[in-house]
N, C-alpha and C positions, 0 to 999 in steps of 0.2 A: 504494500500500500504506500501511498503518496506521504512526503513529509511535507508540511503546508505551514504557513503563518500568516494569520488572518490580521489586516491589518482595524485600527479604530475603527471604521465603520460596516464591517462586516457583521454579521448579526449570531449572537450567540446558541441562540437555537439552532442555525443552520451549520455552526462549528460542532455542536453536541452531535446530530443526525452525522455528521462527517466520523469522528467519531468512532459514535456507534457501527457505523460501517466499516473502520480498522485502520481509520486512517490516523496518522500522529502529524495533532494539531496543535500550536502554539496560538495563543493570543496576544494582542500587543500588555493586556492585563498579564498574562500570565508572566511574562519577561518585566514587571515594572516600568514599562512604558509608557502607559497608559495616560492622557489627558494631558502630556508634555509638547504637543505639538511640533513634536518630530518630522521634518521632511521627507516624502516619499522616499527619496531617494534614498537617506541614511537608513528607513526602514528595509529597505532593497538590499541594500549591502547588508546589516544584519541579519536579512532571511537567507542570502549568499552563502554567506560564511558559515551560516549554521546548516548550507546544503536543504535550504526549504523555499518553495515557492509559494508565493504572496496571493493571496486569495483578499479581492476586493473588489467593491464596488466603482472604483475610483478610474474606470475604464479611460477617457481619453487624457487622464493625465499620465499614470505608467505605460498606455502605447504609445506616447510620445516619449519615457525615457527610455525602453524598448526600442524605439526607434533610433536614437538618439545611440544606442550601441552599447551600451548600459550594460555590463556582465551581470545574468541572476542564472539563478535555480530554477526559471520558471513564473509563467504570471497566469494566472487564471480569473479574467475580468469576466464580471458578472453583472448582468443588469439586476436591479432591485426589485424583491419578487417577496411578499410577507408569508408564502404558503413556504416557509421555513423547512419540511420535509423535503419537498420535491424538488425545492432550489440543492440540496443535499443531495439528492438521488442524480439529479442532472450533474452535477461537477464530477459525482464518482465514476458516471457513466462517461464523460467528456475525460476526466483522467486513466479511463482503460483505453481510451483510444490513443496516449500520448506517450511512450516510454522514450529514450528517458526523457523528463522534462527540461533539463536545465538548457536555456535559452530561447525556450519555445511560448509561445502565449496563443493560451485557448481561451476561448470565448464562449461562455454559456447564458445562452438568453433566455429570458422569461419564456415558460411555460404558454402557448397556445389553448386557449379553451373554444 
């Protein structure tokens, strides 16, 4: 399973559902990060380093550090979706398609009803 680090605005239900499905997930709370207003970027490079890729909503700002040549572990932007399972179910399903991750960014969009 994926090692992932969800940055501030990813949503903790859908970290839990992650999870629960086997994956090892950091939070920016979990690392003492949390509400310090850290720059994507320095978040980048500590998800790097620790070999985990960035799970966020924060979609065209890390495609543009992504673009910009930016060495990660991986980015998995996600549109904002409150059915907090499915948005879990869609990233894990969207992370078997990707091995390995580091320097790759997937993209998983709100569920279609």
């Amino acid at each position: 399973m994926a090692r992932l680090f969800a940055d501030e605005n990813f949503p903790n239900p859908t970290v839990e559902g992650l999870r629960q499905l086997g994956h090892d997930v950091l939070t920016v709370a979990d690392v003492d990060l949390a509400g310090l207003g850290i720059p994507d970027e320095e978040l980048l490079a500590f998800a790097h380093a620790d070999g985990r890729a960035v799970l966020t909503h924060n979609r065209k700002h890390f495609r543009n550090v992504h673009n910009a040549g930016r060495p990660h572990s991986g980015m998995i932007l996600c549109t904002e979706d409150t059915d907090f399972d499915s948005l879990a179910t869609r990233v894990d399903q969207a992370l078997s398609q990707v091995i390995p991750l580091t320097g790759e960014v997937i993209r998983v969009t709100k569920a279609r009803h």
